[in-house]
N, C-alpha and C positions, 0 to 999 in steps of 0.2 A: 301361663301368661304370655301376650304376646312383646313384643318388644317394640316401643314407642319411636322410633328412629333407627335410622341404617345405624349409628355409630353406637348403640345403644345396643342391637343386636350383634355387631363387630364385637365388641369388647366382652359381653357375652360370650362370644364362642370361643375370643381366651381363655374366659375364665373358665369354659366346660372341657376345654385343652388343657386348662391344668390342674383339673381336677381328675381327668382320665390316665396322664403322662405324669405328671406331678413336673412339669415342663413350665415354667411359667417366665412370661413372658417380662413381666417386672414386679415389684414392691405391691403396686397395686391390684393389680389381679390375682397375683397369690392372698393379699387381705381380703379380698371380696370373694375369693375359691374357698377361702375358710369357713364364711361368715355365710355361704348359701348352701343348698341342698345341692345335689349333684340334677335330678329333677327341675328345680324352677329353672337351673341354669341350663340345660338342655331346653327347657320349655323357648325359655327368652331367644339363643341359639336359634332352634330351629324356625325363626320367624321368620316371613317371605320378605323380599326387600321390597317388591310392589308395591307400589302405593304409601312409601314412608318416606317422610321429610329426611332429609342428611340429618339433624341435629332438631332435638325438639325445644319449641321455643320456652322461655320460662314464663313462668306468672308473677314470680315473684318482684319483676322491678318494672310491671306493671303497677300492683299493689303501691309499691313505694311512692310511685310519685301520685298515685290517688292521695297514698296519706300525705305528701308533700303540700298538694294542692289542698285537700281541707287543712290543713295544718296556717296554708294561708289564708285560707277564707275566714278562719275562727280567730288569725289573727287580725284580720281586718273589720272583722266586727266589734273585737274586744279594743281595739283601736277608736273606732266610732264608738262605744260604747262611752268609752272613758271622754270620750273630747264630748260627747253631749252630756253627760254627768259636770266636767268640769264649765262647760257655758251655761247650763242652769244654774249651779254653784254661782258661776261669776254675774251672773244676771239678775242674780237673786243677791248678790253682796252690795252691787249696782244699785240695784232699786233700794234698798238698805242706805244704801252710805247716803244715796241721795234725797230720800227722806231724812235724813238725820241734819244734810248739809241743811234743808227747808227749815227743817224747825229750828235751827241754830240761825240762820237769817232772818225768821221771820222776830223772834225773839229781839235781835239786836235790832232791829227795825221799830219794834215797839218801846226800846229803852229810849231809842233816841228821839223818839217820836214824845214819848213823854217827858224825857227830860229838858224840848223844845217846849213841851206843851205851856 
């Protein structure tokens, strides 16, 4: 396998330095010397530096703020959602109340109407 980044190949060839010397350079490439073949680490190692970024970029906090952004779109819907749920609700309690207020006036209108009559 090749090695995705100069820095990436560097630390690779620690780790195949301390798999050959048992030399190791710190904590960390002695755990990664353990944890590989002596092979992929050679493979990664002997990677050309041509044509490789210093440091390869991640994806991962791309992804994030993808999910950050739907995370605001869904709230913004469920936002809307709920404010036209509650203006039909009240619109509808509205035309409610004020039919009710209609027939409670019109009612006192005909008492008093008859009891002028």
């Amino acid at each position: 396998m090749p090695a995705k980044s100069k820095k990436q190949q560097k630390f690779m060839a620690m780790v195949h330095q301390c798999q050959k010397n048992g030399n190791c350079a710190s904590k960390e490439v002695a755990d990664t010397a353990k944890g590989m073949k002596r092979k992929d680490a050679k493979d990664f190692a002997s990677t050309k530096h041509t044509g490789l970024p210093e440091k390869k970029k991640s994806k991962s906090k791309k992804t994030t703020k993808v999910k950050e952004n739907t995370m605001k779109d869904e709230k913004k819907l469920m936002v809307e959602f709920i404010n036209g749920v509650c203006n039909k609700e009240y619109s509808a309690a509205k035309n409610n109340l004020k039919k009710l207020v209609d027939i409670k006036f019109k009612n006192k209108i005909k008492k008093i109407a008859d009891e002028t009559a």
